[in-house]
Every structure is written in structure tokens, then in C-alpha cells.
C-alpha positions as CSV (number, residue, x, y, z in Angstrom):
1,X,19.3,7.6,-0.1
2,X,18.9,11.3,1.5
3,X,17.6,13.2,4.6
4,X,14.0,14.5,5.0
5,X,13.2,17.6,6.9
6,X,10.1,19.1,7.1
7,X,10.4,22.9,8.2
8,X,7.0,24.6,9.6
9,X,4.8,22.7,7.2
10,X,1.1,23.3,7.1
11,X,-1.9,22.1,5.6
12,X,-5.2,23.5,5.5
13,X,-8.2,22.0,3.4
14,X,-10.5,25.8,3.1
15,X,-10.9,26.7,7.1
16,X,-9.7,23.7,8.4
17,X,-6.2,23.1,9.8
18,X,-5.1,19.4,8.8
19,X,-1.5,19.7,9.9
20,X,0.2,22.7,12.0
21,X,3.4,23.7,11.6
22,X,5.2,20.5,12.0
23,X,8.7,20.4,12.2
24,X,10.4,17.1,11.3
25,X,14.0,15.7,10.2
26,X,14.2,12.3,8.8
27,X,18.4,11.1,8.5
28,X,19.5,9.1,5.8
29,X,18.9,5.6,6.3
30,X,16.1,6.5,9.1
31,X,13.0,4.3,9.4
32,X,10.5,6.7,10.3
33,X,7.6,6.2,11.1
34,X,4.5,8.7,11.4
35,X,1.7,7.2,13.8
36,X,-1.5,8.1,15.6
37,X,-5.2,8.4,15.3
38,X,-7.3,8.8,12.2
39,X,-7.3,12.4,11.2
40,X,-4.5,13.6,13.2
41,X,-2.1,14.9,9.9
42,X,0.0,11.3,9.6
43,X,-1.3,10.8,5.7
44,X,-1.7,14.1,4.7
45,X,2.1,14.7,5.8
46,X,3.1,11.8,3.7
47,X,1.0,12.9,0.5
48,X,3.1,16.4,0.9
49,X,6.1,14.9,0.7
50,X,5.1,12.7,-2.3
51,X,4.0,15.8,-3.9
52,X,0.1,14.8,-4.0
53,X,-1.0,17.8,-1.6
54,X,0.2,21.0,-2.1
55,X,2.1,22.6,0.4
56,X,-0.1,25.5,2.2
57,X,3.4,26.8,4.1
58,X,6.7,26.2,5.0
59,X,9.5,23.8,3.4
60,X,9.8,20.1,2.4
61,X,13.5,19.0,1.8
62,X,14.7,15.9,0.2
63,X,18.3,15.6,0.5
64,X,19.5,19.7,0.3
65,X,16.7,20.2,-2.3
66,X,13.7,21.8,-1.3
67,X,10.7,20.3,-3.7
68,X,7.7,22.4,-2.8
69,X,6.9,23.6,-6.0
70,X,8.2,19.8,-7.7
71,X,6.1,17.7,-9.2
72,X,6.0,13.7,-7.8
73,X,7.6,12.3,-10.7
74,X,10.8,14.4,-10.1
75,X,11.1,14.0,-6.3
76,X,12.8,10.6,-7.2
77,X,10.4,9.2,-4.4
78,X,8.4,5.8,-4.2
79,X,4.9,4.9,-2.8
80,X,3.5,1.8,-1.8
81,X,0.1,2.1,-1.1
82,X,-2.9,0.6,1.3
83,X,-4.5,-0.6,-1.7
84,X,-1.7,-1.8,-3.6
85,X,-2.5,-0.3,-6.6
86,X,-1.8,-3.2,-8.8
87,X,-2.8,-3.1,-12.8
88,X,-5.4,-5.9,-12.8
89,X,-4.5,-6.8,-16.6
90,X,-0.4,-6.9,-16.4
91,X,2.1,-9.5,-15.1
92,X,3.6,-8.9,-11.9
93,X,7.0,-8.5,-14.2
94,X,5.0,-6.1,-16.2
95,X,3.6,-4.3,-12.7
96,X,7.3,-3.6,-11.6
97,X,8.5,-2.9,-14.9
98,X,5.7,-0.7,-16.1
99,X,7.5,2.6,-14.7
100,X,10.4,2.1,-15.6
101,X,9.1,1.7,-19.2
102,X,7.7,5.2,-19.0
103,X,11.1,6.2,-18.5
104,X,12.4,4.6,-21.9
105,X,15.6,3.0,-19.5
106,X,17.2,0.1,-21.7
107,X,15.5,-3.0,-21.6
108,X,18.3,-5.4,-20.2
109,X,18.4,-2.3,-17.4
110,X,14.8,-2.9,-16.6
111,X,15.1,-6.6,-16.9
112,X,18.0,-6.7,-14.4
113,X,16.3,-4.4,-11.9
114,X,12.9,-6.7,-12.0
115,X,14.6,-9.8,-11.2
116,X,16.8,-8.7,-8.9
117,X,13.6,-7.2,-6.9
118,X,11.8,-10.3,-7.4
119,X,15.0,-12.1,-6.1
120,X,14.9,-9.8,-2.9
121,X,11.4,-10.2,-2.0
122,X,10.7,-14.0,-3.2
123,X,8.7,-13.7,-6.2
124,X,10.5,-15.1,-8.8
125,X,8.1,-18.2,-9.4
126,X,5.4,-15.7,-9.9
127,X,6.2,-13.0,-12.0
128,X,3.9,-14.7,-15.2
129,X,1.0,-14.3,-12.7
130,X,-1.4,-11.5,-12.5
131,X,-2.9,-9.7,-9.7
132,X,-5.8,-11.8,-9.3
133,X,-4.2,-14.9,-8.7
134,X,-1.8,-13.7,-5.9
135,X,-2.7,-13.7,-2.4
136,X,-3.1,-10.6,-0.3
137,X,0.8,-10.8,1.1
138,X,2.0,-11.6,-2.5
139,X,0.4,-8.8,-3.9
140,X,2.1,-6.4,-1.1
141,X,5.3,-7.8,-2.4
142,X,4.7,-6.8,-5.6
143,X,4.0,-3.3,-5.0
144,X,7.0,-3.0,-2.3
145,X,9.0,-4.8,-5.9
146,X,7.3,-2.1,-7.9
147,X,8.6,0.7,-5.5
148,X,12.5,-1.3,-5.0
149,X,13.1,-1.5,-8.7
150,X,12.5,2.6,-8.9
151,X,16.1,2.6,-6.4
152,X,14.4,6.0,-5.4
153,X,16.2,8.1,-2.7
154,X,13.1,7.6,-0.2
155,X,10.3,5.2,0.1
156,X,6.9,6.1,1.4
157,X,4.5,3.7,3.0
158,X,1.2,4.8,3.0
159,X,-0.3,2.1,5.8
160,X,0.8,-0.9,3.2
161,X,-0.3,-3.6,6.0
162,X,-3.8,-3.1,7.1
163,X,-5.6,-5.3,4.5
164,X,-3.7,-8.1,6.0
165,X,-5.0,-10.7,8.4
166,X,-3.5,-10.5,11.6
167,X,-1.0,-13.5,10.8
168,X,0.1,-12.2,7.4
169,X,0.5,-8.3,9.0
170,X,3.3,-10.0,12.0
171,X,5.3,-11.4,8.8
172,X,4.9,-8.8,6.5
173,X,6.3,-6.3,9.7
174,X,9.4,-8.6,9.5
175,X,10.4,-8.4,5.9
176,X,10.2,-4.7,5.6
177,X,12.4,-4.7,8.5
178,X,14.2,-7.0,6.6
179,X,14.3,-5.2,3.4
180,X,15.4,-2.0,5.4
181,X,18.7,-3.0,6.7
182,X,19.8,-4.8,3.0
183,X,18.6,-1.5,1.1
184,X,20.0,0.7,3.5
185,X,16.6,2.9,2.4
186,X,15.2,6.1,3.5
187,X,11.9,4.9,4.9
188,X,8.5,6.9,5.8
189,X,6.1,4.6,7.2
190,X,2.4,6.1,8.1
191,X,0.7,4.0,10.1
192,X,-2.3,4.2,12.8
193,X,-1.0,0.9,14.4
194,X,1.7,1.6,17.2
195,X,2.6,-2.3,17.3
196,X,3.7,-1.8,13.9
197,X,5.2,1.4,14.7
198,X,7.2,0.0,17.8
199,X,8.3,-2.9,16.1
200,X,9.7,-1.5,13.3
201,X,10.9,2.2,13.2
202,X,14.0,3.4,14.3
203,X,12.8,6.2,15.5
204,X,8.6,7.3,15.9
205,X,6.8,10.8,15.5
206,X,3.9,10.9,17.4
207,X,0.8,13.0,15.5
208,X,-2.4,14.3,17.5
209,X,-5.0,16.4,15.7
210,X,-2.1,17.9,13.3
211,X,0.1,18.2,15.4
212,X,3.7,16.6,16.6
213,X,3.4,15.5,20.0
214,X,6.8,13.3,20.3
215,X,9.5,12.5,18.4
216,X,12.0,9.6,19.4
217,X,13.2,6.3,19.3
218,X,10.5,3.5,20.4
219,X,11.7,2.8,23.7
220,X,12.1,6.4,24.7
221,X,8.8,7.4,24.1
222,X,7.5,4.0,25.7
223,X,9.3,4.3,28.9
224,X,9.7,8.7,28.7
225,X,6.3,10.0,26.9
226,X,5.9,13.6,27.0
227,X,2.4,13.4,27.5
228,X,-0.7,11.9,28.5
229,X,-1.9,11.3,25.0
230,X,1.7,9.7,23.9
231,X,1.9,7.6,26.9
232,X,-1.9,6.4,26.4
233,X,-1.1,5.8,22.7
234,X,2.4,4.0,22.9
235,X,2.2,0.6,24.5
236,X,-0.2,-2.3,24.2
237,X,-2.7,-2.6,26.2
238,X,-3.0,0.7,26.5
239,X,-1.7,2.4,30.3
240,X,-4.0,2.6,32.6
241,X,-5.3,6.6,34.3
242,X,-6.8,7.7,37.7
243,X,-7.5,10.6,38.7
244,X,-7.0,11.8,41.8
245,X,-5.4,14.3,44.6
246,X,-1.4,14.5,45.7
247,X,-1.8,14.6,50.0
248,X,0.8,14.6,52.7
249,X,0.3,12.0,55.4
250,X,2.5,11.9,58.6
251,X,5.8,11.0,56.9
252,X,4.4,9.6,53.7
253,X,3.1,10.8,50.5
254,X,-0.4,9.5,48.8
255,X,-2.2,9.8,46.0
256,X,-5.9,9.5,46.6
257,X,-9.0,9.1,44.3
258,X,-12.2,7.9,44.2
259,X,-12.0,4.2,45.6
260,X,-8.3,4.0,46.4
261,X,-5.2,5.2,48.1
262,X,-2.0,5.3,47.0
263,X,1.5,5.7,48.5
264,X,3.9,7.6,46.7
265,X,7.9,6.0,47.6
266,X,10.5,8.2,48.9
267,X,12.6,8.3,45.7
268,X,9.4,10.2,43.8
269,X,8.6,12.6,46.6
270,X,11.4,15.4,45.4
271,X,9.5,15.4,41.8
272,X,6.3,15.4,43.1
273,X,6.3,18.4,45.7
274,X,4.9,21.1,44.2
275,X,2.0,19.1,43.2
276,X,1.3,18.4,47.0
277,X,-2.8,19.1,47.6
278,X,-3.2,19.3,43.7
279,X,-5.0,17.0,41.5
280,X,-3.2,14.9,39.1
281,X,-3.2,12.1,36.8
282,X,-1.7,9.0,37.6
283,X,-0.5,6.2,35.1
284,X,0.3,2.8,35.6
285,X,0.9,0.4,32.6
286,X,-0.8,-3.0,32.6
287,X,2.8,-4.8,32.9
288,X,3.7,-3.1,36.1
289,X,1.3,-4.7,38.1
290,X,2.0,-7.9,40.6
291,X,0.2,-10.2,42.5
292,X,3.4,-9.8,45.1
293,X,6.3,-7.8,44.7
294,X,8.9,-9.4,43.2
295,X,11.4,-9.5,45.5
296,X,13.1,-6.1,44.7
297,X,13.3,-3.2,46.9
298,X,9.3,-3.3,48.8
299,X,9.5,0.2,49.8
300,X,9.3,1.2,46.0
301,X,5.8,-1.0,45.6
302,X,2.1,0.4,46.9
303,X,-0.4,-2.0,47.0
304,X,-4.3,-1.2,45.4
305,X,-7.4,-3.2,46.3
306,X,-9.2,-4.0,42.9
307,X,-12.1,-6.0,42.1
308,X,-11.5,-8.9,39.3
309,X,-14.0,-8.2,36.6
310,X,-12.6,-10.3,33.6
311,X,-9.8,-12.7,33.1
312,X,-8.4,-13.2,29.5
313,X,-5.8,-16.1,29.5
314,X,-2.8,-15.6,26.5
315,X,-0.9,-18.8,27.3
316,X,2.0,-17.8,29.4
317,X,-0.1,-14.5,30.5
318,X,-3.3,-13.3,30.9
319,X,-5.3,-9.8,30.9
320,X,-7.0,-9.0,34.1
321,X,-9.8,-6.3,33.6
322,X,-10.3,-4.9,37.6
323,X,-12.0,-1.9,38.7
324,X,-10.6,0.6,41.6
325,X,-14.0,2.7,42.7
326,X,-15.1,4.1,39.7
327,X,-11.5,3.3,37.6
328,X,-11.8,0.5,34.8
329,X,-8.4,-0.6,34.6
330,X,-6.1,-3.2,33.2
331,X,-3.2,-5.7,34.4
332,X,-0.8,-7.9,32.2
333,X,0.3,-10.8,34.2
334,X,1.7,-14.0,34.5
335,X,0.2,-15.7,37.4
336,X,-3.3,-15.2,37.9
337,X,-4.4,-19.2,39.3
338,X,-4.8,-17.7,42.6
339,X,-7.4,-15.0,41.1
340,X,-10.9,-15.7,40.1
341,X,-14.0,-12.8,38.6
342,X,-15.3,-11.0,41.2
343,X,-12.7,-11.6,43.7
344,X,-11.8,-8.5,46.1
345,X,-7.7,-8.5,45.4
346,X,-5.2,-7.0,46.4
347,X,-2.4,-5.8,43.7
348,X,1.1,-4.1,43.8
349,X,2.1,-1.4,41.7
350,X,6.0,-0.6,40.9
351,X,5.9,3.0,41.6
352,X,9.2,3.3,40.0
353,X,8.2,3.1,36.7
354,X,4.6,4.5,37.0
355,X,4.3,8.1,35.5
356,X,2.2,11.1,37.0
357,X,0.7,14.3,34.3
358,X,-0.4,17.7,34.9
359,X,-4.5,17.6,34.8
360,X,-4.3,21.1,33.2
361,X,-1.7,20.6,30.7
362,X,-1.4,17.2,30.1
363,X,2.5,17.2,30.0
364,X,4.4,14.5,32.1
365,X,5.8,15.6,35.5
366,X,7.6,12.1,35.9
């Protein structure tokens, strides 16, 4: 397998900017994956590195080779694509094999690499079939087979799951988790889901209009985004935003908005002082929130009167949809029998892992 690094690449389609001046590295062994909205660069960046967009600037490396000016079929890379890609008239033994056909390898060498792909992925019953009598997961195995049997020195994912149902997508997530640890591969995974990203990179980049917002493992960027837009788009459901104004009371600290009042704890106060009589953005994810504070530390927990607008119940927990003045906002909990819509409540916030942004840059302050 080999390193990825991506030196001050950009893309431009005419006058506009697709993707600007990214800098990425991608270790051996790495699952990467490249997440965020449509349009913000993520596909484009992987079509560059498979050699299907040209490079407008900068440098692509795979392994100590740089392969700007290479052509796809000699970046010893493989693609597995959204739409599969299948050949509707050929066996799914003649799919994987077709490639290495066109490079006139022995055919006992092509044989053994087929099976053994078909071995790792669970296909062997149905490599007489063709692509119309698979189903939508079988057909994904196929093309991942198609891609394994290359033993290429990366493997691109162009968002392989998102013609799955739901069901089929959770399983799917697992056995290219799967498949990463017994290949030991080079993965680059472009997806606009951050479930998927979460729950299976080893470490995420973050894209936003073309550009690289964050880089990191999953949990760091969940727990330390950089920004408001990473700590908006990491986590599901999404965190919740209020506006408002950082004011000195007496001996206390609050931030205050339209409709509510907050108390900032003692342990924030140093990070927060030169924001004092400035407005900033406050975020609260929807898992932080508690009927009553759960017997930790109470000085580290401000309360928030909400109004109940919707209850979704999950099982074990539910979705509250409340509103704080003119502040749609939602909670993740377990208990919510003693709530019912339209109730006037009163909710507790652990301050201690809430997160505050500059309004005029966007950047985190804590």
C-alpha cells in the first residue's frame, strides 16, 4: 500500500474555483475519509487522484511518486463507484476478472485472485450470476471484488453506499471496515454522509466550498471542531446555535439572547473574557441536554426554559424539538415521560462540554 499527499492542489472548471489549494497527507494503511456538502471539492479531489481530472496546480503523490502528468491506468489505483459500474452482459467472475484480462496476467493468476476475492467478500455461490440477478448489496460486493483482485496500492471510494437502503448501508459500513483491517489497504472514502464518515475512518477531512476545514481523527473533530461549520456538520442530530451577547452580572457570567439567559460556570470564564459585552455563538449538542443534572458537579450545569414542540420516541430515547424565543433547537434524551408538546420546561445544559464561536470569523473560542 503507500502514502497520499496532496500538496497545494487546485481545481478550477473555466472561472470557477472547485477545490483551493488543499493540502492533504493520507499514511499508509489510513482510512480516510473526504466528507461534506454537495459541491464542496470532496469528488473532484478524489477524481484527481484517480487521474480523471486534470490537475490545474500543485502536486498529487502516491507513495514518493508524484503522478500529475500519469495516466489512471498507471497510478496502480482502484475505484469503486456510486453506480457500480457493473458489465450487464458478463458473470460476476468475468466482472472481476475482466481487468486483469486486459493485462494479459496468466490465467491460473487471475483465477486465484477472483476466488480468493470472492472468498473474502462472500460471493462464491454467485459468481455464474450476472448483474441483474444480484441484489443492490451483492452488486456493491462485486465491484469492491472487482477493485480487491487489482491488489492496487490505494483504493478509492467514490460514495459506494448511497444506493443502498438504510438497512443494507449500516451493514455494508461494517464490511468495509472489515475488509480494511484484513487488507491492511490504503483507503479514500468520499462521502457526504458523516455517519458513515464517523463510523468508519480513521481519521476525517472536513471539505466546505473547496476548501479543508479540519482534518483529524473522528472523535477530535466531534468533541474539538475548529469551526462552526465542522461542529454543525459532525454529529447527528446536528448541534444546536443561539445567538446571543457575553454580559457580566454581579459575580457571574451569562450569555443572553433573544428568549433566554444563560450562565456561563466558573471553569469557562478565563476563556471567555475578552469576549465579555460581545456577541457570540453558542453551541450545545442535542445529547448534552437533561431533564436534571445528573448528579455531577451542579455548578458546571445552567438551566434554559424551552417550550416542547415535538417528541420523537427511538426506543430507549427520544428527540425533543423545543424552541428558546425565536431558537428552534433540539435535545437527545432518555427520559422524556415527564414531558408532554407544548409543555413550558425547564432543561439543563452541561456547560462543560458546550462550545462558544466567534460571530465574525466563525472559528471556535472553546
Amino acid at each position: 500500500m503507500a502514502k497520499v499527499v496532496l500538496k497545494n492542489f487546485w481545481k478550477k472548471f473555466k472561472n470557477t474555483v472547485a477545490v483551493e489549494d488543499l493540502c492533504v497527507e493520507i499514511e499508509d494503511r489510513d482510512f480516510a475519509v473526504l466528507v461534506g456538502p454537495s459541491g464542496c471539492g470532496k469528488t473532484t479531489t478524489l477524481r484527481a487522484i484517480a487521474g480523471l481530472e486534470k490537475v490545474t496546480s500543485g502536486e498529487i503523490y502516491i507513495g514518493d511518486t508524484m503522478v500529475n502528468d500519469f495516466l489512471p491506468k498507471d497510478r496502480n489505483i482502484a475505484m469503486v463507484f456510486q453506480n457500480y459500474a457493473l458489465y450487464p452482459h458478463m458473470t460476476v467472475y468475468d466482472n472481476m476478472a475482466f481487468g486483469l484480462k486486459l493485462q494479459k496476467l496468466p490465467k491460473e493468476e487471475i483465477d486465484e485472485r477472483v476466488q480468493e476475492a470472492a472468498r473474502i467478500l462472500d460471493i462464491e455461490p454467485l459468481i455464474g450470476r450476472k448483474p441483474k440477478q444480484l441484489s443492490g448489496g451483492q452488486r456493491q460486493r462485486v465491484a469492491v471484488g472487482r477493485a480487491i483482485v487489482r491488489k492496487p496500492k490505494v483504493f478509492l471510494f467514490d460514495e459506494p453506499l448511497s444506493n443502498l437502503d438504510a438497512k443494507l448501508r449500516v451493514s455494508m459500513r461494517a464490511e468495509i471496515s472489515k475488509l480494511h483491517k484484513r487488507l491492511g489497504a490504503t483507503i479514500i472514502y468520499v462521502t457526504h454522509d458523516q455517519i458513515e464518515a464517523m463510523t468508519m475512518a480513521t481519521k476525517i477531512f472536513v471539505m466546505n466550498h473547496g476548501k479543508l476545514q479540519q482534518a483529524g481523527p473522528p472523535l477530535e473533530l466531534y468533541r474539538s471542531p475548529a469551526n462552526r461549520f465542522v461542529a454543525g456538520f459532525i454529529g447527528s442530530p446536528a448541534m444546536n446555535f443561539m445567538e446571543g451577547k457575553l454580559q457580566k452580572g454581579d459575580n457571574d457570567l451569562f450569555m443572553e439572547g433573544n428568549g433566554y439567559k444563560l450562565r456561563v460556570c466558573d471553569k469557562l470564564r478565563d476563556n471567555l473574557k475578552d469576549y465579555v459585552n460581545r456577541e457570540i455563538t453558542f453551541g450545545a449538542r442535542p445529547e448534552d441536554f437533561y431533564i436534571q443534572p445528573p448528579g455531577r458537579d451542579s455548578d458546571t450545569f445552567a438551566s434554559l426554559k424551552v417550550k416542547v414542540e415535538v417528541i420523537e420516541p427511538l426506543g430507549e430515547e427520544s428527540y425533543v424539538h423545543f424552541t428558546v424565543g425565536n431558537n428552534t433547537m433540539i435535545a437527545k434524551m432518555r427520559s422524556t415521560e415527564l414531558m408532554q408538546v407544548g409543555d413550558e420546561a425547564t432543561l439543563y445544559i452541561d456547560m462543560l462540554k458546550t462550545h462558544f464561536f466567534d460571530v465574525e470569523t466563525s472559528l471556535t473560542i472553546i
